[in-house]
LUMDRENGU-916165 format. One record per atom (N, C-alpha, C): residue in one letter; y, x, z. Coordinates in pm, whole numbers, plus 50000, padded with zeros to 5 digits. Each point is the difference from the previous one (the first is absolute). Example, Ala and Ser with C-alpha at 12.3 -4.5 7.8 and 13.67 -1.06 7.14 Angstrom:
<rs>
A494315131950780
A501194991150000
A501205009050000
S501054996549928
S501195008250006
S501094992350073
</rs>
This chain:
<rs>
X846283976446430
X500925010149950
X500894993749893
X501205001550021
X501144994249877
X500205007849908
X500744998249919
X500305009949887
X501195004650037
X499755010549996
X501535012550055
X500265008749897
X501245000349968
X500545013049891
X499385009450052
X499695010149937
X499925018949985
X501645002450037
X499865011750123
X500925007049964
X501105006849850
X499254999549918
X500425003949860
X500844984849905
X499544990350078
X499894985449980
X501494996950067
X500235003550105
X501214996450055
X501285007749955
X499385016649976
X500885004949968
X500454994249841
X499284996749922
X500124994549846
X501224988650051
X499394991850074
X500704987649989
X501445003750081
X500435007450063
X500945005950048
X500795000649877
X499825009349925
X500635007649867
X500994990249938
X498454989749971
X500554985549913
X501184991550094
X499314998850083
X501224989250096
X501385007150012
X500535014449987
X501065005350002
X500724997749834
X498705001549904
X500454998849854
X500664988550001
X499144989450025
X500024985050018
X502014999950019
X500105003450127
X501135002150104
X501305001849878
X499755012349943
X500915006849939
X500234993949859
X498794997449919
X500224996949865
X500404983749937
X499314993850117
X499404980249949
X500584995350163
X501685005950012
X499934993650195
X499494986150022
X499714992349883
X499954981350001
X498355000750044
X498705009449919
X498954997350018
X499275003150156
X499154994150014
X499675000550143
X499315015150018
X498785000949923
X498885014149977
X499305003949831
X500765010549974
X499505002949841
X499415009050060
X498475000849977
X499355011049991
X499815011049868
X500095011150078
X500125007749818
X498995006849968
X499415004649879
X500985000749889
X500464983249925
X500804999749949
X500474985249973
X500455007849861
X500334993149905
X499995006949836
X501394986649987
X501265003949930
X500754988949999
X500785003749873
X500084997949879
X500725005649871
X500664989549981
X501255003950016
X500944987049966
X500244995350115
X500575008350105
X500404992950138
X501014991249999
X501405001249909
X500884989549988
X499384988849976
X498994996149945
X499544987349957
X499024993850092
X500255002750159
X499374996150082
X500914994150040
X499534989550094
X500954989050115
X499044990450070
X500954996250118
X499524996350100
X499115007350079
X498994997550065
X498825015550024
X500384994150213
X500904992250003
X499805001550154
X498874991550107
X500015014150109
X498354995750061
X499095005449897
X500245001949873
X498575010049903
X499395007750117
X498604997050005
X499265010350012
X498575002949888
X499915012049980
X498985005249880
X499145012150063
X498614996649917
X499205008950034
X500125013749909
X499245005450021
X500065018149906
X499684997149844
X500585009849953
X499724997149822
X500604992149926
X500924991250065
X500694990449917
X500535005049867
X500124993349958
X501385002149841
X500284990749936
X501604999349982
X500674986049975
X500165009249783
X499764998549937
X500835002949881
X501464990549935
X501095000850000
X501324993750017
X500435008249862
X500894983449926
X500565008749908
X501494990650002
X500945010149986
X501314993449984
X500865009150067
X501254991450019
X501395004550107
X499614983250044
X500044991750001
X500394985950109
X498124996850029
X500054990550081
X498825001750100
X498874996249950
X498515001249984
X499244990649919
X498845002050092
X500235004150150
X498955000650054
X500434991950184
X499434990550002
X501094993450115
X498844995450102
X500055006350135
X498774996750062
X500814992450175
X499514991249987
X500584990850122
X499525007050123
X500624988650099
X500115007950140
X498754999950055
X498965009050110
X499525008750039
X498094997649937
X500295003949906
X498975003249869
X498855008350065
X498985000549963
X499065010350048
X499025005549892
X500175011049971
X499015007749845
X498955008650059
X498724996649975
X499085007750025
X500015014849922
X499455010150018
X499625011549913
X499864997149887
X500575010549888
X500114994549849
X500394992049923
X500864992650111
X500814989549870
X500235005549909
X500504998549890
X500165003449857
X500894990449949
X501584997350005
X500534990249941
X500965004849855
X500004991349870
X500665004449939
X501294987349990
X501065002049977
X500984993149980
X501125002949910
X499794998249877
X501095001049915
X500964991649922
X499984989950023
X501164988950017
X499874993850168
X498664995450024
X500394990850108
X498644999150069
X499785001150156
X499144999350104
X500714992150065
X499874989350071
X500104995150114
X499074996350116
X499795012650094
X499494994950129
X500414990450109
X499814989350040
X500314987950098
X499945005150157
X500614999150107
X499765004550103
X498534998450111
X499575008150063
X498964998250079
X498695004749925
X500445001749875
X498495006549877
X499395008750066
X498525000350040
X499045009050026
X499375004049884
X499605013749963
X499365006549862
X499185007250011
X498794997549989
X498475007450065
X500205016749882
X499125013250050
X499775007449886
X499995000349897
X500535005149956
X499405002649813
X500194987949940
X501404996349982
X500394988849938
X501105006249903
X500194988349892
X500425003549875
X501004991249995
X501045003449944
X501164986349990
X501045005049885
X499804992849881
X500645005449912
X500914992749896
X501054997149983
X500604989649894
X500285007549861
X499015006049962
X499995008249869
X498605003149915
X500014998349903
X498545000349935
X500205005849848
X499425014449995
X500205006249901
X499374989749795
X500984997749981
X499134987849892
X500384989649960
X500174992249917
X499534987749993
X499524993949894
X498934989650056
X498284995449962
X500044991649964
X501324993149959
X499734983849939
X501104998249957
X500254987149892
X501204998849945
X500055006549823
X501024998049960
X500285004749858
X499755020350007
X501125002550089
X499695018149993
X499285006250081
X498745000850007
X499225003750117
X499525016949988
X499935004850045
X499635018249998
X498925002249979
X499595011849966
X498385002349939
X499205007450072
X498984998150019
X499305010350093
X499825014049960
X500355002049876
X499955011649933
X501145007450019
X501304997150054
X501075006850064
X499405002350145
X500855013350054
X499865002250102
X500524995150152
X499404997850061
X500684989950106
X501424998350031
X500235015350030
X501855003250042
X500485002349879
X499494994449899
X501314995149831
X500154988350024
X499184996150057
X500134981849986
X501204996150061
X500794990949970
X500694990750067
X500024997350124
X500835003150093
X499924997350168
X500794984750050
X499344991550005
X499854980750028
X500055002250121
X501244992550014
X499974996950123
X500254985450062
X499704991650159
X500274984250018
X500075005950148
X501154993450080
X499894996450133
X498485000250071
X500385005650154
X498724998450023
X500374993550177
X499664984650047
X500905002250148
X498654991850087
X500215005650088
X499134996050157
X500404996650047
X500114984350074
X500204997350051
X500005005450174
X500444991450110
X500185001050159
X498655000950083
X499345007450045
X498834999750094
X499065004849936
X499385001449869
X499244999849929
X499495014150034
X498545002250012
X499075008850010
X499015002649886
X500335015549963
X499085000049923
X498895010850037
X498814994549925
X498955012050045
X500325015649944
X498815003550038
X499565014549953
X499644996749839
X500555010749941
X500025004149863
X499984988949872
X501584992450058
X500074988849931
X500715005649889
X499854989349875
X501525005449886
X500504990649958
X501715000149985
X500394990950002
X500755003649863
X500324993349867
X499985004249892
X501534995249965
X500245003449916
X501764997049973
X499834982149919
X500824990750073
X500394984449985
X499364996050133
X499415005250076
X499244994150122
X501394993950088
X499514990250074
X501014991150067
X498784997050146
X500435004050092
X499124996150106
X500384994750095
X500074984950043
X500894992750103
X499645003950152
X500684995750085
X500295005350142
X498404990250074
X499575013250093
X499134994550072
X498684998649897
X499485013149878
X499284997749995
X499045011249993
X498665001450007
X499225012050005
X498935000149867
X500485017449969
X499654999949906
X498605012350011
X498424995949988
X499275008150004
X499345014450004
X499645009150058
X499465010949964
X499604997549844
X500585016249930
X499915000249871
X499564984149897
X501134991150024
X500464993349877
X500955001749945
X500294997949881
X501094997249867
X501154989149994
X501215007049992
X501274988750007
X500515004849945
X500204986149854
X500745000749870
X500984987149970
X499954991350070
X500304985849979
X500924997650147
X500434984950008
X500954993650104
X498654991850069
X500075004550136
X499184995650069
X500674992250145
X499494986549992
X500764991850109
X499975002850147
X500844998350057
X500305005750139
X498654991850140
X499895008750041
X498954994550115
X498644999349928
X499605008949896
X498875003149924
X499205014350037
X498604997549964
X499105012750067
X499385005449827
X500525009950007
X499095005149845
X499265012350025
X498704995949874
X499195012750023
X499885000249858
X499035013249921
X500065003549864
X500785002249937
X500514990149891
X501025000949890
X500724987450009
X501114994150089
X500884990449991
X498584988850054
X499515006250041
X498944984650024
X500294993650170
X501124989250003
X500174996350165
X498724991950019
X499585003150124
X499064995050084
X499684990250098
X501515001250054
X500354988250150
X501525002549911
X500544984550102
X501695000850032
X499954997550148
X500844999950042
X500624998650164
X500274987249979
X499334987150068
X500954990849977
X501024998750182
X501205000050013
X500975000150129
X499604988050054
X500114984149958
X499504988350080
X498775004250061
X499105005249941
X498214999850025
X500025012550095
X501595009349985
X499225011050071
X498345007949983
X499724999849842
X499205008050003
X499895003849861
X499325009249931
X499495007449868
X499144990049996
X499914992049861
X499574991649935
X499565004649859
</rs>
């Protein structure tokens, strides 16, 4: 026995593929509900397809959320972008992933914030955040604002990305790579 939509299942995905049609003509299948604040500050998106629950948070008038050609978002993405996201084309994005170039705070240096203020007084820091081409990431990864992730690489079920991580690299945990791809050897090394 295969897995077959529910009647209720087809009709859902009906709904979306007409939304899809009408709102994002570039994306391939947005499933909805999809949460999008700050739609001007979206771009690119063609071939997007996304699972249910998404939400991009966007702040501006010019673009800071830029997702290459035919992208794939599992249920719950959660992206924030308020200067700058860059998605690379061909990106696969497992559930319940986090992607954010903003971090309420900052923890080091001469003026750093106090824990004794309340989170949303604090200072909103922000750094580029870009993914490279092919790159897969797992289920309920987070990828933290300065992260740099080169093309062709996979990044673990629930690990941490805060840093520039070299292309054709496998990470799991917290920035910890595991293998690289080497291309002569043809294999994860």
């Amino acid at each position: 026995m295969g897995n077959q939509y529910s009647p209720s299942e087809y009709i859902k995905n009906a709904y979306s593929l007409i939304m899809t049609k009408l709102t994002m003509r570039q994306a391939r299948f947005v499933r909805r509900p999809i949460y999008i604040r700050g739609r001007k500050s979206l771009s690119g998106c063609v071939g997007l397809t996304t699972g249910r629950f998404c939400r991009f948070d966007l702040e501006g008038t010019q673009p800071t959320l830029f997702i290459g050609d035919n992208c794939e978002m599992g249920d719950m993405t959660h992206i924030v972008a308020h200067k700058k996201v860059q998605i690379g084309n061909n990106v696969l994005i497992a559930s319940k992933c986090f992607i954010s170039d903003t971090n309420h705070g900052v923890y080091k240096g001469e003026r750093q914030d106090s824990p004794e203020m309340q989170p949303n007084s604090r200072n909103l820091v922000t750094a580029p955040v870009r993914i490279g081409n092919n790159v897969w990431i797992g289920e309920n990864v987070v990828i933290l604002a300065g992260a740099d992730i080169g093309d062709g690489c996979i990044i673990g079920a629930n690990a941490i990305v805060s840093k520039k991580i070299e292309k054709y690299s496998m990470v799991v945990g917290h920035n910890n790579v595991v293998k690289q791809y080497h291309s002569d050897k043809k294999e994860w090394i």
